[in-house]
Structure formats: C-alpha cells, structure tokens
C-alpha positions as CSV (number, residue, x, y, z in Angstrom):
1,X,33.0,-200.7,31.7
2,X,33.4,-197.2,33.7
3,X,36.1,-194.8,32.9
4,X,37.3,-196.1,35.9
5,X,38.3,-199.5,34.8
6,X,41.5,-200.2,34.1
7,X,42.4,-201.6,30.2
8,X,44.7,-203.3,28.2
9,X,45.4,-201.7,25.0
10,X,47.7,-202.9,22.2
11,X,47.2,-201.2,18.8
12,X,43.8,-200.4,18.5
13,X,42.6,-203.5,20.8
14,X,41.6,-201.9,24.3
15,X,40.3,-205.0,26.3
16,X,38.9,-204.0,30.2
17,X,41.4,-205.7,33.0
18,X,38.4,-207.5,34.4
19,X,37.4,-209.4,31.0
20,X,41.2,-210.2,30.6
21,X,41.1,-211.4,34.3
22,X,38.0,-213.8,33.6
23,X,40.0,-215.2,30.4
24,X,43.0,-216.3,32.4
25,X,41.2,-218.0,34.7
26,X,39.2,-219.7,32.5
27,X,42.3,-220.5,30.8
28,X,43.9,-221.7,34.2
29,X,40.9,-224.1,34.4
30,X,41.8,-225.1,31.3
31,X,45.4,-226.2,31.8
32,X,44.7,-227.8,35.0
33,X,41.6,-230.1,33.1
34,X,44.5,-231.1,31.1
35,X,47.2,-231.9,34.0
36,X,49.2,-228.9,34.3
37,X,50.0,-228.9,37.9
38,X,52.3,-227.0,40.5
39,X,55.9,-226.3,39.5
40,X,55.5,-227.7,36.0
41,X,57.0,-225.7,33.0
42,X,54.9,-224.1,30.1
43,X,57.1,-222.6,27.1
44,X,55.5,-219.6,26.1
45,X,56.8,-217.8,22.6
46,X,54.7,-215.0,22.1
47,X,54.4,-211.4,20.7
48,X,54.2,-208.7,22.9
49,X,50.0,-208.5,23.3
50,X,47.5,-208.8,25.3
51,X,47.6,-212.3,25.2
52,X,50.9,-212.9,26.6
53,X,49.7,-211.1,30.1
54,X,46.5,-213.3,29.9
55,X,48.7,-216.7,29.5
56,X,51.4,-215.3,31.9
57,X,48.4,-215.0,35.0
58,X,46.8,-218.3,34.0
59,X,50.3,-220.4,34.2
60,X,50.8,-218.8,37.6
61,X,47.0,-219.2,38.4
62,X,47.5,-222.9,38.8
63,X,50.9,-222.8,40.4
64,X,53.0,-223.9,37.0
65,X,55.7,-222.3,35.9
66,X,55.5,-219.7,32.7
67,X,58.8,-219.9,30.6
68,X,59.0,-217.3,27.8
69,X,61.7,-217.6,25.2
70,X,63.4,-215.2,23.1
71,X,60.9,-214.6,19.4
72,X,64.6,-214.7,17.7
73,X,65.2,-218.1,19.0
74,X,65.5,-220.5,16.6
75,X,64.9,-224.1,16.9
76,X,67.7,-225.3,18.5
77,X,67.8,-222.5,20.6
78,X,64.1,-223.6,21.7
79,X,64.4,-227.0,21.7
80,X,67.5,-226.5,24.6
81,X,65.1,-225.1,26.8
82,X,62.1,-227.7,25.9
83,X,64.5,-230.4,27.0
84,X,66.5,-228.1,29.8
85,X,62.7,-227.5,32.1
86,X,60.9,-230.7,30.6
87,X,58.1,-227.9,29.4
88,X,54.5,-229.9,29.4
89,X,52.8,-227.4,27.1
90,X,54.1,-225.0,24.4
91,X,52.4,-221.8,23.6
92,X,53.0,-220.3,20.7
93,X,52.2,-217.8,18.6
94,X,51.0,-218.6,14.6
95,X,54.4,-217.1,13.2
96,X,56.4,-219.5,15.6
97,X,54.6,-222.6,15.1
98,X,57.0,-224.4,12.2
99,X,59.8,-223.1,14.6
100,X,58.3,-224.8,17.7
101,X,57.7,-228.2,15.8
102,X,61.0,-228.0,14.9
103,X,62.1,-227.7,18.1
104,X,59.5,-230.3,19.9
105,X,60.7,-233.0,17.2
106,X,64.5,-232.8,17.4
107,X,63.8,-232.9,21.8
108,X,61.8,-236.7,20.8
109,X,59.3,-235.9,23.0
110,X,55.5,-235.3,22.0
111,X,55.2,-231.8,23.8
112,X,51.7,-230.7,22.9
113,X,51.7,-227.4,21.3
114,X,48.9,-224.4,22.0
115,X,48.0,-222.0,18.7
116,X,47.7,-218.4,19.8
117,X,45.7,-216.2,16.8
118,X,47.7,-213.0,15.9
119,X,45.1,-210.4,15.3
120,X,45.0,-208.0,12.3
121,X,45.2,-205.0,15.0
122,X,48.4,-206.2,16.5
123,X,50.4,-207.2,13.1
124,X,49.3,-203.5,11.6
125,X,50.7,-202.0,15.2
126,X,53.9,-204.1,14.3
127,X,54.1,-203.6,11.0
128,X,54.2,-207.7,10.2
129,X,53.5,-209.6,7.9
130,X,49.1,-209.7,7.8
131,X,48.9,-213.4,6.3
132,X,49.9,-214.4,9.8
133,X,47.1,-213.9,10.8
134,X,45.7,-217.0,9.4
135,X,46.0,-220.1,11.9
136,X,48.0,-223.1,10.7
137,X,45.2,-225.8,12.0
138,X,47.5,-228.2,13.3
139,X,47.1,-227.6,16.8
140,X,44.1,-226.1,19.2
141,X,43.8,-223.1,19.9
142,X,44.1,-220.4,22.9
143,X,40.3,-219.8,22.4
144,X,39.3,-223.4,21.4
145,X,40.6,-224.1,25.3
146,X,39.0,-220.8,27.3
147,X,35.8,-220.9,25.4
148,X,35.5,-225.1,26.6
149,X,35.8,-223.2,30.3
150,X,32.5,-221.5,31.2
151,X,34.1,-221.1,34.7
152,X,37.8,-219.5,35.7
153,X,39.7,-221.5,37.9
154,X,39.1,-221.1,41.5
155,X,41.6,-219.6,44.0
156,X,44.9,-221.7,45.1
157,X,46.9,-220.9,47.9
158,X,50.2,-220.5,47.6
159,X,50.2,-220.5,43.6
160,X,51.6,-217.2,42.7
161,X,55.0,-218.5,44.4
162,X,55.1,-222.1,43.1
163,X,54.9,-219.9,39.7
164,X,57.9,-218.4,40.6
165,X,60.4,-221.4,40.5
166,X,62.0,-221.0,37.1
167,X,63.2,-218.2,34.9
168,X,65.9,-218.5,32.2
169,X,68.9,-216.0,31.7
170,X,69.2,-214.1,28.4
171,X,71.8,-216.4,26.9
172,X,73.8,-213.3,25.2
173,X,76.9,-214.7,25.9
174,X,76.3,-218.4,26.2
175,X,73.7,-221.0,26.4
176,X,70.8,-219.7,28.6
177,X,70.5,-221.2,32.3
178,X,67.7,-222.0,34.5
179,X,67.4,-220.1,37.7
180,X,65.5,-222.3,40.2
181,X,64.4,-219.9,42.8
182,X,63.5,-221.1,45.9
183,X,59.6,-220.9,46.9
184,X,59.2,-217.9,48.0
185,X,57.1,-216.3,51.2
186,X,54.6,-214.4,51.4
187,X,56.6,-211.7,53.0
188,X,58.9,-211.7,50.4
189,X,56.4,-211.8,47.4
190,X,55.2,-208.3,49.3
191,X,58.0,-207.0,49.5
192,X,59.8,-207.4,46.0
193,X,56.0,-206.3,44.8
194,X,56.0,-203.1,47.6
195,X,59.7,-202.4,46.5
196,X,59.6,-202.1,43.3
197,X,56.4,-200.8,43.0
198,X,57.2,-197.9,45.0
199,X,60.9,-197.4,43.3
200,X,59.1,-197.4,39.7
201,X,56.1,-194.8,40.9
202,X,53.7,-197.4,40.0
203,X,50.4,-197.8,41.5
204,X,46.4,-198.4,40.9
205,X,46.1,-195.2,38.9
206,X,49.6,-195.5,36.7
207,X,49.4,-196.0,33.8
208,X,52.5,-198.0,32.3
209,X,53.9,-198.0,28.5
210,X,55.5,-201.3,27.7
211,X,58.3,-201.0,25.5
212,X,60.1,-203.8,25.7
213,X,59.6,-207.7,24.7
214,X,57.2,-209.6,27.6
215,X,60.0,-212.4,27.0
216,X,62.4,-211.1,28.7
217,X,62.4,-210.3,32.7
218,X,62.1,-207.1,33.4
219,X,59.4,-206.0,31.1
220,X,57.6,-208.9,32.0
221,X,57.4,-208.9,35.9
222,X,56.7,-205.3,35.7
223,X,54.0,-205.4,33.1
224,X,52.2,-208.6,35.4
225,X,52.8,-206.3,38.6
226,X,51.1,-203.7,37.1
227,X,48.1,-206.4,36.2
228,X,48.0,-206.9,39.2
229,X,47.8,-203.7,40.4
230,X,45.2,-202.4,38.1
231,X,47.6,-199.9,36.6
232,X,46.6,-199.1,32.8
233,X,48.8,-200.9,30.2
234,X,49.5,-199.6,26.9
235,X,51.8,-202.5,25.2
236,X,54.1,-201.5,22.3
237,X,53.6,-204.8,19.7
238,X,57.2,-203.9,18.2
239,X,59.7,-200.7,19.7
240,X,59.4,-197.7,17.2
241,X,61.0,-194.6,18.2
242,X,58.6,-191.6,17.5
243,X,55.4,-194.0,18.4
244,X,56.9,-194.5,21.8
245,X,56.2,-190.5,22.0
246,X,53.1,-190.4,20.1
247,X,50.9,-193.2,22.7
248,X,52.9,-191.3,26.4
249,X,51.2,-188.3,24.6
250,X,47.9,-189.8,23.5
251,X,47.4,-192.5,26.8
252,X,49.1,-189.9,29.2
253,X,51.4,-192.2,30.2
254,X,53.1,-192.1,33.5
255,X,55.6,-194.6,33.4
256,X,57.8,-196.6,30.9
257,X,60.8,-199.3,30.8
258,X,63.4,-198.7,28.2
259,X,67.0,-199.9,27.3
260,X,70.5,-197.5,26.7
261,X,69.5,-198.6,22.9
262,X,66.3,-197.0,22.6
263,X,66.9,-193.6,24.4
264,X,69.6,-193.3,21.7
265,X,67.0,-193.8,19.3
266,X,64.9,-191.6,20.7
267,X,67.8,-189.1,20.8
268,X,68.0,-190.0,17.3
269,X,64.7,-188.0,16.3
270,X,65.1,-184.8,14.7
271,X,64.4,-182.3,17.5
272,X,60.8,-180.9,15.3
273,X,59.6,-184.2,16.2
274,X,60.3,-184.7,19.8
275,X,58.5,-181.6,20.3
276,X,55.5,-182.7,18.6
277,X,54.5,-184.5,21.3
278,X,53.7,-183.7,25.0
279,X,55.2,-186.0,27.7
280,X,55.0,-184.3,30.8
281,X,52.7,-186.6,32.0
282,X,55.3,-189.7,32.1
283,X,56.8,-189.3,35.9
284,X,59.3,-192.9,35.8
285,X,61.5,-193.8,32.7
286,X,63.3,-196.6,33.8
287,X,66.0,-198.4,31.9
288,X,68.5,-201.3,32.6
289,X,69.8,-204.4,30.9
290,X,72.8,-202.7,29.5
291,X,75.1,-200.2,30.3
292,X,74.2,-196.7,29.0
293,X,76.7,-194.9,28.0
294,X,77.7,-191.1,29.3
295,X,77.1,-189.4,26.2
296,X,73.7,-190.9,25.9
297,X,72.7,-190.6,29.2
298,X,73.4,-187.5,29.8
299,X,71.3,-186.3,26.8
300,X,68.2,-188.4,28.2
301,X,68.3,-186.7,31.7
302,X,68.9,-182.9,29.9
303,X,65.3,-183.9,28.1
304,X,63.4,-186.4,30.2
305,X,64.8,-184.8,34.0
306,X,64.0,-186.5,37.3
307,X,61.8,-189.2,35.2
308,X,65.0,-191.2,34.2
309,X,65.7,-193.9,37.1
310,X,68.0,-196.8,36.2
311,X,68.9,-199.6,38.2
312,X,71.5,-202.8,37.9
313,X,70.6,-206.0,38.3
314,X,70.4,-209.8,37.1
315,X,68.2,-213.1,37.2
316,X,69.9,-214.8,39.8
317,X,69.8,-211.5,42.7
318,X,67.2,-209.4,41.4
319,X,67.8,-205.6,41.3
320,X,71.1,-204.5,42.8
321,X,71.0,-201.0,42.7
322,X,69.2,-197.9,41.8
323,X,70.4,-194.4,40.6
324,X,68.3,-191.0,39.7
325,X,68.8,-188.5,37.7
326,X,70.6,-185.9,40.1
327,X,72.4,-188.8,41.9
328,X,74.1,-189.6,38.1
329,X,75.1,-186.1,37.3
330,X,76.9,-186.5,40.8
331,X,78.3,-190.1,39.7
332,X,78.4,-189.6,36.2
333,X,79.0,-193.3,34.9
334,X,77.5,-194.9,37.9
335,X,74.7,-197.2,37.7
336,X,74.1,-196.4,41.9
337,X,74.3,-198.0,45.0
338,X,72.9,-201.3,46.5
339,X,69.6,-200.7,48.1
340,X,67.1,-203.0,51.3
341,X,70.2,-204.9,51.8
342,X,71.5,-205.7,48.5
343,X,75.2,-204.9,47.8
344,X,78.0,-205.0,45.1
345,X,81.5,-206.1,46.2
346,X,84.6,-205.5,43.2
347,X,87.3,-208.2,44.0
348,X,90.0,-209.9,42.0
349,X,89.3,-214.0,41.4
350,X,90.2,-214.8,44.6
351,X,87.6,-213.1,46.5
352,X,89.9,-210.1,48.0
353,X,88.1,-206.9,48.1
354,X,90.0,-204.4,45.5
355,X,90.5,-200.4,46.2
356,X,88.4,-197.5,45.3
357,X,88.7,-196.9,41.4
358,X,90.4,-200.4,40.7
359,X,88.5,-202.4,38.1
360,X,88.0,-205.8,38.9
361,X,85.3,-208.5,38.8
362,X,81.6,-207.6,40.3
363,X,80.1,-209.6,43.2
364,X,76.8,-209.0,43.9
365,X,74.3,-209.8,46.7
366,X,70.6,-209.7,46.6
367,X,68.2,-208.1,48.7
368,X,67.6,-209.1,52.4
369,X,64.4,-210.4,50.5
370,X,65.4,-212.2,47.4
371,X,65.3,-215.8,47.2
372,X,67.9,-218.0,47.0
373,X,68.7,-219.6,43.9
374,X,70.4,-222.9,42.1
375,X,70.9,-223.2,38.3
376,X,68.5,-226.3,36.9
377,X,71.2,-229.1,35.8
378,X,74.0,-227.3,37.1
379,X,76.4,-228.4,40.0
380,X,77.0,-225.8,42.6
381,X,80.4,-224.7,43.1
382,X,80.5,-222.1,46.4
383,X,82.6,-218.6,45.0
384,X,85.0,-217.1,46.6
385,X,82.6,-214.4,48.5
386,X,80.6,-216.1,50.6
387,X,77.1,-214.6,50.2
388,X,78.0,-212.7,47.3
389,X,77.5,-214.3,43.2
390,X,79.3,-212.6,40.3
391,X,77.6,-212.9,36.6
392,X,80.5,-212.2,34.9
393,X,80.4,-208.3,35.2
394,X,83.7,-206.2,35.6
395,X,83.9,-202.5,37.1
396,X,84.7,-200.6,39.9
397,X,83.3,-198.5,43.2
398,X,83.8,-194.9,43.8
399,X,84.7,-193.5,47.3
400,X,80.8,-193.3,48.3
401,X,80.5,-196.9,47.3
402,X,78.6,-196.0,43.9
403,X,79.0,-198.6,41.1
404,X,80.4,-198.3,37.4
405,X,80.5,-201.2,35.1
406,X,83.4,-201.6,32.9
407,X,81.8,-204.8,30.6
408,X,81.9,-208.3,31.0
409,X,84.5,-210.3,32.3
410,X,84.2,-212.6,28.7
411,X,84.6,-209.2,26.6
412,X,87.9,-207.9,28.2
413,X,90.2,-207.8,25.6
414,X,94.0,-208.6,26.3
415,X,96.3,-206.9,23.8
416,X,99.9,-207.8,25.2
417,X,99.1,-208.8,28.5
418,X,97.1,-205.3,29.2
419,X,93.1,-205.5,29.6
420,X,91.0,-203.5,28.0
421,X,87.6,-202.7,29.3
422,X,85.2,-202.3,26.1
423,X,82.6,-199.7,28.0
424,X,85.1,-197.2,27.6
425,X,85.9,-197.1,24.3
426,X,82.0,-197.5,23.8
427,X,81.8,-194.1,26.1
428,X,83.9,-192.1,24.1
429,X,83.0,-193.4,20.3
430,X,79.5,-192.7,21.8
431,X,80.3,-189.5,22.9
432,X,81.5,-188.1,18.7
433,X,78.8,-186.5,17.1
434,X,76.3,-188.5,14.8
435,X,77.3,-191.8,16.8
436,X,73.7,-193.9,17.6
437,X,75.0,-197.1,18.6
438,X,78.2,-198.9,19.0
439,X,80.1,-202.1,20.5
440,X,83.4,-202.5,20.7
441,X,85.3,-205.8,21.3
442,X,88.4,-208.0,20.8
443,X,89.8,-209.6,17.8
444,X,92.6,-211.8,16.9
445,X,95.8,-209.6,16.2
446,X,97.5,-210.2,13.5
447,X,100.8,-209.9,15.0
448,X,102.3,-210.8,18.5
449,X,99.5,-209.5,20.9
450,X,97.0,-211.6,21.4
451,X,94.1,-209.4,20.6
452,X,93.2,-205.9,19.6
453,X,90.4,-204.1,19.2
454,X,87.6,-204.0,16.8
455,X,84.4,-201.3,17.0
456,X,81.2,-201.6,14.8
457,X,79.1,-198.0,14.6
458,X,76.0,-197.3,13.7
459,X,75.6,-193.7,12.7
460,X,72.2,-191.6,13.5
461,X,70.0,-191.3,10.8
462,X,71.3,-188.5,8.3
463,X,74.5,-188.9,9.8
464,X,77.9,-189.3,8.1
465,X,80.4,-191.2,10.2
466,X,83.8,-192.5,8.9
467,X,86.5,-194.8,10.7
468,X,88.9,-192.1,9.7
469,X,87.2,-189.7,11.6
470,X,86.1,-191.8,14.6
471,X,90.2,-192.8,15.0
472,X,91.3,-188.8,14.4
473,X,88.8,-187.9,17.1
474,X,90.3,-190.9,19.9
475,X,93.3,-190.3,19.3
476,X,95.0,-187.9,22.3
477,X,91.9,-188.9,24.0
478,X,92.3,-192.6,24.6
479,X,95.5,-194.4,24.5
480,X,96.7,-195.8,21.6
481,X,96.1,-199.2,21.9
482,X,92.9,-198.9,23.1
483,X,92.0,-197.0,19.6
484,X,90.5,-199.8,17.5
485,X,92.8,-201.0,14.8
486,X,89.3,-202.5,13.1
487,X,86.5,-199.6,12.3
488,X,83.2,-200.6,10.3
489,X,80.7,-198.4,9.8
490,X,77.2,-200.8,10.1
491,X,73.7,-200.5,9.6
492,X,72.3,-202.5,13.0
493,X,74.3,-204.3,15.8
494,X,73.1,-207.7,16.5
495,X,71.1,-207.1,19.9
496,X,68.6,-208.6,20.9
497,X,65.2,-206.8,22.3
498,X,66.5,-206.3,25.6
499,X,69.4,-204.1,24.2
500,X,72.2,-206.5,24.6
501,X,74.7,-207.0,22.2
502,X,75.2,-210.7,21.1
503,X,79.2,-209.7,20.8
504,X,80.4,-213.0,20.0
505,X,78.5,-213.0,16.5
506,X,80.3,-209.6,16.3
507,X,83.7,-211.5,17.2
508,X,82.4,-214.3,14.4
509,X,83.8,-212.5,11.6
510,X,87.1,-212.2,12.7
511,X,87.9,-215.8,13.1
C-alpha cells in the first residue's frame, strides 16, 4: 500500500480499498455458489463498519438486491420485511443474531442466516458491549464463506442496476414500504452518480466522514459512491458529538453527512471544545432527513460557512432540491429549489395548485433521470398530479419558487377545526436559549377541540429549561393555541439514527 491508496478506516481498523475490493468479490462468488442470483433480496442488519460496504458491493456484485434494516428493529419489525421481499440470505451482525432468529421463525420459512464477527476495535470505537465480540456458533460465518473463495467473482453486465430494484422507506410513521425501482440505464446510473457526486464535492481524492447509520439511504449510497470512487472513508461506528470533530481534524476530512439532530449536538459543545479542533479542511457538510430548524441552522452556517449544503428528498423521487448556505440566509426556512428537472408542486387534495405562502400538501417530482417506481405488494392508485407523488409532507413555496416544509400531513394537529403545523412551534421552542432538541405534536383535548398541543424538550447539556419558561417566552410570539397546553422537559426524543422523530410513540402516552 502507497500513500496513495485509498482506505477504509473505522476505529483503529484502516483496511486499503483494494483488499476490501478483493473481499467482496470473493464474497460475491460466494453468494452466487450458493444461488443468490439477479434481483433476489439479501437482509443485511449490520453496524456501521467496514464490513457493511464490503457486503453492500458483493450483493450488488452478483446483481441481488442488498436490504439493510434499521439495528433498532425488533423482531417483528424484521420479520415484516423478511416476509415483505422474500429475503434468501440474512446477514447479521453477532448482537442481532437472537433478534434475526426470532424474526426468521415467526416468517415459517428457513431463511439461512450469515454471522458477521464484531471486532474489539469497532465495539471500543462504539463504546458496546466487548463480550460481543464472541460469535454465537450457530450459523457460518462472513469469513468462513470469503476464505472458501480463493477467487472474486468475475464481472456481470448490467449487475450494479439489477441491485438497484428494492429499497425500504424509514417506516417512522408507519409500516416500512418497498420501493421497486425500475431497472435503471446506464445513463441514468451516470448521472444520479455524476449529480450527486458533483453537488456533494466528492471525488477520487475526497475524503468522506460517515456519520450516519449505513442502514439507512442516504448515508449508504453515498458512502458506496464514494467506494466506488476511491474517496477515503472514515466511518463513525456510533455518532458522538466532539469525536465527529476530533477524526475531520485528525483524517482531514473533506466531506460529511449529518442530520438537524446532530448539528444541534454539535452546537451543544461548549465553545473551548469546538475550538480544539481544526476543520477547515471539511469543504461539504450535508444534512437532510429532517427538517432543521432556523435557530439551529442558522448557528451551523455562522460556524461551518459555505460547507453547509442541504437538500430535500425521499425514497420514492430521489433528491428534490438543494440549498447553500448564502441561498438560506436569503430563504431563511427554505430547504431550496428543485434541481435537473425535479420539482415540488404545494396543492390542496385535489391536485389544485395553491398560492405563494399557502400551506398545503407537497407533490414532488423526480429528476428527469430518476427511475420510476411501484411499492412491492401495493396497488397503485394514480394521484391527483399527474407526474407528481406526495409522501405525506405539508409546506409552502415562496415567490422564487423556494420550498419550506411545515411537517407531515399525519402530524397536523386540528384543535377546533384550525391546523396546526408542528415545524413552527418546533422553530420557535428551538429558537429559546438552552433548547437542544424538541418535537411538538397533537394530543387528545380534554375538552371540545379535538386536539391540542403537546411539546417534549430536551435541554442542552448544563442547561436549565422549564415549561414555565418555554410557555412565558411563546406567549405574544405565537398564538395562543398554538402554545402547548402539554410541556415535558425529557432527556432523549425517540428518533431514530437518521434524526426522525418516531412521533406516534410520543403521541403513545396521551391515549
């Protein structure tokens, strides 16, 4: 190995992008000796580490589908998406094996199962539990199948898009779906790849920080595109605030992918210790899968400048639209505008295009290159925008056609017949000093109205935050229905690693 060559490092693992190259496709070789073929599903339930980008290539080597679910799934949870893609293979790591068998024996079908070793570097970068790094011996192992490969898998046309047939949706606010893509073509492959690579300032000499859980989509495809590109991946076992500081300063990182919740973490560190650490070298800090509020935002462009990028987009359409730094402090709020053909459309139900400023529900359209789509087990039913899909998102455009999200359709609360958009209350409680995190969200009313509303908070750390306090600072500046009649004061929200808030557990202990 040359200085030249590009790694994968996770804790104090650094493994060369050539060797990990070899191992997938030795792995690939493996999976197809044991029938793994074109467009079949392989459940993958791993830690972030270098072995998940390893299994992620090899599954698309051979043209099967990879399927990574959530590590807070439980078995249930798994067992709906064993049954929902008709997985072949399961591949798991140690922790999640009585989980998995769980799962594979309430589906009543014998899905073989693959043991993944945790090592003792990754569990002490995560700060788990060591003893799992003992293997349970009821199933073979990730090594047992690459070391019976002397030889990688040979080329196959046309396998990286047959991989691409199958990805599951986050399942915050429901059951997760399948999103059947259609095979795509090679020009569109190139040009989701050139895109995005160009939008995130990644290329061969990048070097990329992942933050976020390889599970879920974003941090995956752009941890794989960077594979593929050679780019130098640092991989973050489990998200820790000032760490995320310490390797950009150490591995000079040039680019990351972060949620809203973790640059108000970040925001969260005493000031002596952000400026222990030197990251002018990161260039791209992109973050999406949540709305981000003002407050929050604004704090992370006065630090991070030009490097924060955010874009807005789902599973089904792909990314929607982009916005920089200096384009948000023109649009405060705004998560941007569509870009290459995509666009975002508010209208009420019925399809009919509402006016600047009006709130209403968000139809999107992917770009002139994104595939089209079905949901696995799911009859279609054509929406009211021909072209256009909505995902349950509510907000409004601006007079230059710049987006801003209001919530989810499913999270409006109606007190009295008036909706109420949760993502502004969650601005301005976000907004009061010592404020780190917070959801707000609807609750039965004890009297005539239907609903009102309820907030959960989580103060910064050293901070002292009272519902007395958070309802004497509203008050004047939002109306006073929209001031929650229900204040707790929390520890953690339940999100998961992608930084969205599982509300309806919130909404749980009201009922």
């Amino acid at each position: 190995m040359t200085d030249a060559t590009p790694t994968i490092t996770c804790g104090a693992r650094v493994r060369p992008q050539p060797e990990a190259h070899r191992r997938a496709g030795r792995l690939a070789a493996a999976l197809v000796a044991r029938g793994i073929s074109r467009g079949e599903r392989v459940v993958v339930m791993l830690r972030n580490d270098i072995e998940f980008l390893e299994v992620s290539l090899a599954i698309a080597a051979c043209g099967a589908n990879p399927v990574p679910v959530n590590t807070r799934w439980q078995a249930t949870e798994v067992a709906h998406v064993l049954r929902d893609c008709g997985a072949r293979l399961v591949i798991a790591h140690t922790e999640f094996i009585g989980r998995i068998e769980r799962a594979v024996a309430s589906t009543g079908v014998d899905t073989p199962v693959l043991e993944v070793a945790m090592p003792a570097e990754m569990l002490g970068e995560g700060g788990f539990d060591r003893a799992l790094a003992k293997l349970t011996d009821r199933h073979p192992t990730l090594d047992d199948w690459i070391d019976a490969q002397p030889e990688p898998l040979g080329h196959l046309d046309g396998a990286i898009a047959d991989s691409l047939g199958l990805i599951y949706t986050s399942g915050t606010t429901g059951t997760p779906k399948g999103v059947a893509r259609e095979r795509m073509t090679p020009h569109q492959l190139l040009s989701i790849a050139g895109a995005t690579a160009q939008r995130i300032g990644l290329s061969p000499g990048a070097r990329m920080l992942v933050a976020g859980p390889l599970y879920h989509t974003s941090p995956n495809a752009l941890a794989v595109l960077a594979l593929r590109m050679g780019a130098d991946i640092t991989i973050m076992p489990r998200w820790h605030a000032e760490r995320f500081l310490q390797l950009i300063a150490e591995q000079r990182i040039t680019l990351a992918k972060v949620v809203p919740t973790m640059l108000s973490r970040l925001l969260s560190l005493p000031v002596a210790v952000r400026d222990r650490y030197d990251i002018s070298s990161l260039t791209h800090l992109i973050h999406s899968a949540a709305p981000c509020p003002p407050a929050v935002k604004r704090a992370a462009i006065d630090w991070f400048g030009d490097a924060l990028i955010e874009f807005y987009g789902c599973t089904e359409a792909g990314t929607i639209t982009w916005i920089g730094a200096r384009e948000w402090l023109a649009h405060p709020g705004s998560v941007g505008r569509g870009v290459d053909g995509s666009a975002a459309v508010v209208a009420d139900e019925h399809g009919i295009a509402l006016p600047t400023g009006e709130v209403g529900r968000v139809f999107v359209r992917g770009a002139d290159y994104w595939p089209n789509f079905t949901y696995l087990h799911q009859a279609e039913s054509p929406g009211p925008l021909p072209g256009f899909i909505t995902v349950g998102d509510t907000g409004y455009l601006d007079a230059d056609g710049y987006l801003y999200l209001t919530g989810r359709s499913s999270e409006i609360v109606i007190a009295g017949g008036v909706n109420i958009y949760p993502a502004e209350i969650e601005a301005a409680i976000s907004a009061l000093d010592g404020v780190e995190d917070v959801a707000a969200f609807g609750i039965p009313d004890p009297g005539d109205l239907g609903e009102t509303v309820a907030a959960h908070i989580v103060p910064r750390p050293g901070a002292t935050v009272t519902a007395a306090e958070v309802r004497a600072r509203l008050t004047g500046q939002l109306a006073d229905y929209k001031v929650p009649a229900e204040i707790r004061i929390v520890t953690e929200l339940p999100r998961d690693e992608s930084g969205k808030v599982y509300k309806r557990q919130l909404r749980a202990h009201y009922t």
